[in-house]
C-alpha positions in Angstrom: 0.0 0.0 0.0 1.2 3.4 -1.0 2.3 5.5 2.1 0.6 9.0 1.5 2.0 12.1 1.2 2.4 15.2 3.6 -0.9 17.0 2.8 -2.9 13.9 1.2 -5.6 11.8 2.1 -6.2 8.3 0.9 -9.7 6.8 0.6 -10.1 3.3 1.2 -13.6 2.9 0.7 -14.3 0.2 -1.4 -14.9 0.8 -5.6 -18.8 0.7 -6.0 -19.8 -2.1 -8.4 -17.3 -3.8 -7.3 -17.0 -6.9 -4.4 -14.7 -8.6 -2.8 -11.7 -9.6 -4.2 -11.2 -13.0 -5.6 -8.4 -14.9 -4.9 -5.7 -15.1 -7.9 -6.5 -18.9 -9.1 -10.1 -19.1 -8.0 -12.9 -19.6 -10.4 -16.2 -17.3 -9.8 -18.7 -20.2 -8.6 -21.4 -19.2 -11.6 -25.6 -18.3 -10.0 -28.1 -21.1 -9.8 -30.4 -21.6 -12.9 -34.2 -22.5 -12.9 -34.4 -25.3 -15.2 -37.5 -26.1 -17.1 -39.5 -29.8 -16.5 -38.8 -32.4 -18.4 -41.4 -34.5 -19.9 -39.6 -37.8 -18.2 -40.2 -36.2 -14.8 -42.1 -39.0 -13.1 -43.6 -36.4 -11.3 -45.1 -34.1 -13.9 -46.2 -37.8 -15.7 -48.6 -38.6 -12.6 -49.6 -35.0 -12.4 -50.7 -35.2 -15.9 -52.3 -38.9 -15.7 -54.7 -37.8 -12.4 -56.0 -34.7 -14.7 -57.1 -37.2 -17.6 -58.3 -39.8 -14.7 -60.6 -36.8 -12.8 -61.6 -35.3 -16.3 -63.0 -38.8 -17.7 -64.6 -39.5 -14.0 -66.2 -36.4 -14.4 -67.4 -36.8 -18.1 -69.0 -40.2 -17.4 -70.8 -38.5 -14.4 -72.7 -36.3 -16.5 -73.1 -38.6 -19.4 -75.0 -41.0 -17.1 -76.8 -38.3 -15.7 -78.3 -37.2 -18.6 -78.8 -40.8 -19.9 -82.9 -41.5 -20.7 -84.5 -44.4 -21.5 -88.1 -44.8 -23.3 -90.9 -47.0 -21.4 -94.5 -47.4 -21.5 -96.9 -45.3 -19.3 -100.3 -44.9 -18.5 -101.8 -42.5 -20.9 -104.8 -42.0 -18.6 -106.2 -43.3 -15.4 -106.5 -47.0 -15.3 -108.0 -49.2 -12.3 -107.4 -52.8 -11.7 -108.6 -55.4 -14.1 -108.3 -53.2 -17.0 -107.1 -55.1 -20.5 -104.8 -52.9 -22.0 -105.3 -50.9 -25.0 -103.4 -49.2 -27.7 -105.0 -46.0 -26.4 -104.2 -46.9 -22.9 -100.5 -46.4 -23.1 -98.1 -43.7 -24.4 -94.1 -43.6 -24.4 -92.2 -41.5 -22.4 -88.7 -40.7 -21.9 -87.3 -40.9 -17.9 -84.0 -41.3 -16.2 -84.0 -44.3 -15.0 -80.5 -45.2 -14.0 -80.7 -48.1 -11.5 -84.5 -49.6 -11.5 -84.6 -49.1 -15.6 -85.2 -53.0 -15.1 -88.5 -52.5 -13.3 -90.5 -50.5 -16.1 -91.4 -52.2 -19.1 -89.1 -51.0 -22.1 -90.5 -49.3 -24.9 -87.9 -51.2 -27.2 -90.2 -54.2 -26.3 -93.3 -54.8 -27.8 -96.6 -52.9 -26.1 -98.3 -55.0 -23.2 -101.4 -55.2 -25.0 -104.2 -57.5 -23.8 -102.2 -57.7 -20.4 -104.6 -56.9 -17.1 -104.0 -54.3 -14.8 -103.7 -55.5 -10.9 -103.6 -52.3 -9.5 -104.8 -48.6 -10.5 -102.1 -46.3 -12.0 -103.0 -42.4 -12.9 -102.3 -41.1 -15.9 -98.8 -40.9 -17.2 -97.5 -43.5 -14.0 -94.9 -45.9 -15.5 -96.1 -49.3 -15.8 -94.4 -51.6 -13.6 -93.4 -55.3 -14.3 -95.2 -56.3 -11.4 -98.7 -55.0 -11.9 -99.1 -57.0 -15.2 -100.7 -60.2 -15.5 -102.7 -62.6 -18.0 -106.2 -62.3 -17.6 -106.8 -65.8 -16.4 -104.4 -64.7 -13.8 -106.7 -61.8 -12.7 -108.3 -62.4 -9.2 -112.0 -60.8 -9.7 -114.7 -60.1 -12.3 -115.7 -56.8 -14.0 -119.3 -56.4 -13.2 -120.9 -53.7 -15.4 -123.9 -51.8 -13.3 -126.6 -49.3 -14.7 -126.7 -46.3 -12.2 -129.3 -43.6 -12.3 -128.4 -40.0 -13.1 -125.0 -39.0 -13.4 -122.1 -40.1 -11.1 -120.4 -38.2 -7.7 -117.2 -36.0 -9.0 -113.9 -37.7 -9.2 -115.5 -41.1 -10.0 -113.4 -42.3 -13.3 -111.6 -45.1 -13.9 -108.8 -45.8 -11.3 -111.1 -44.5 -8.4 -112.9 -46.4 -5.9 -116.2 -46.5 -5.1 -118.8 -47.7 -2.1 -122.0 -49.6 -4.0 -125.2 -49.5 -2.1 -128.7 -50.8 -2.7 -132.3 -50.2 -2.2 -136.0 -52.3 -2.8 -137.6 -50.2 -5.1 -140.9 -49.3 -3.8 -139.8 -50.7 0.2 -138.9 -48.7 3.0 -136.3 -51.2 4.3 -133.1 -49.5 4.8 -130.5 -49.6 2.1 -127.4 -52.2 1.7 -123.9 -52.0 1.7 -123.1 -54.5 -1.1 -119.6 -53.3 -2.1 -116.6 -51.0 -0.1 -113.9 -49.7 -1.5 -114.9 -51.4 -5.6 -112.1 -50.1 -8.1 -113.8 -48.4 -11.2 -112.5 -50.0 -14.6 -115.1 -47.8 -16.8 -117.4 -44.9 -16.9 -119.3 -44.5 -19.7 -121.8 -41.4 -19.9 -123.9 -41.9 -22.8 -126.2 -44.6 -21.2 -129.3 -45.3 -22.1 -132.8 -43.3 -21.5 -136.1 -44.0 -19.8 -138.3 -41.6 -20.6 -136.9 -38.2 -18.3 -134.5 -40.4 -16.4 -131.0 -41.5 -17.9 -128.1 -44.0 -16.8 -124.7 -44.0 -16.5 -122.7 -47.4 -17.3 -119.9 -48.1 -14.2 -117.7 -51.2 -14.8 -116.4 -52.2 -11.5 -113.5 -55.0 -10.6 -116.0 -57.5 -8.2 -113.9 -59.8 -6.1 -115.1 -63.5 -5.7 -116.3 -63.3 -2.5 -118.4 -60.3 -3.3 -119.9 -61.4 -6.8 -123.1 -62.9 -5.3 -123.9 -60.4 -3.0 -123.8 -58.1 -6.3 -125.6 -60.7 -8.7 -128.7 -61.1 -6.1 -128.5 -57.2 -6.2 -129.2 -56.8 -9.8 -131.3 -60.0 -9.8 -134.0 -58.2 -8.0 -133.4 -54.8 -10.0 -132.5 -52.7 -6.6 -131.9 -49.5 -7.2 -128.5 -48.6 -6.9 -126.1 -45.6 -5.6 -122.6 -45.0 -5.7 -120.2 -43.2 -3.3 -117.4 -41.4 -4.4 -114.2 -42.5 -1.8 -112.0 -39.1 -2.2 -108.2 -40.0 -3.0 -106.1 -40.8 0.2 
């Protein structure tokens, strides 16, 4: 180091821009570099193989979701003991993704002739199970005449209460049938004189079919009584 002079002041402050000073032989270490991935990284590989595995979970998930399937349905109110008709039944698309099995395909041929052995409302999905032959069908459909016009609600699928009377007697009236599902209603009966009639098919279990046999035998006259819809 230079001695200084009489009068002078040296500054040993250190150059700005400039560090330390490196040893005479030493190489200058060179500054860490970010490198990019490489497409053998195992782990960008199982990164990229969960993204496919969620995105295909996920596609199936909605595909199945909006999966439908055509079946047959009621296309209006139908009571037990019913035999199917062509304008009985429509087609109509559902989601169905775990009981499809249940319904009867509308790939499959239509369930005509087939008896009813319970009511369904209009547009309900026919079930397997509530299909049978008609020599399978437990009951008789017993086709009445009843004066004047019929309570509200009583159409096929409902269920009615039958009761007699003597015509002419004072005797009190009969309870000849509880809880009768209505097959048919038919308006346009026939006329006697100012009166008029209105047809009602009802499904007549065995053990009631005599009680409702001696009833018309003896020409009672008849009422019905609407049951409202529990």
């Amino acid at each position: 180091m230079a001695a200084a002079l009489p009068g002078e002041h040296l500054d040993h402050s250190p150059v700005p821009g400039t560090g330390p000073a490196v040893p005479r032989g030493a190489r200058a270490r060179p500054a860490a570099r970010l490198r990019p991935p490489r497409w053998r990284d195992p782990r960008l590989l199982v990164g990229l193989a969960l993204v496919v595995v969620c995105m295909l979970g996920t596609w199936q998930l909605v595909a199945r979701a909006a999966q439908t399937v055509s079946v047959w349905a009621a296309g209006a109110p139908l009571a037990p003991g019913t035999a199917l008709r062509e304008d009985h039944l429509t087609v109509v698309e559902v989601k169905l993704p775990q009981n499809a099995a249940r319904y009867i395909s509308a790939e499959q041929a239509a369930p005509l002739g087939m008896v009813l052995l319970e009511s369904l409302g209009e547009g309900e999905l026919i079930p397997q199970r509530v299909l049978a032959a008609p020599d399978q069908l437990s009951g008789r459909v017993v086709s009445l005449q009843i004066p004047g016009t019929l309570p509200p609600g009583v159409e096929p699928g409902s269920r009615v209460d039958l009761w007699a009377a003597e015509r002419g007697d004072d005797s009190e009236p009969v309870h000849v049938l509880a809880d009768a599902p209505v097959v048919l209603v038919d308006g346009g009966g026939t006329e006697f004189g100012a009166s008029r009639t209105t047809r009602l098919d009802l499904l007549v279990t065995p053990e009631d079919l005599p009680d409702v046999m001696r009833v018309l035998a003896r020409d009672a006259h008849l009422t019905v009584v609407s049951i409202p819809e529990r």
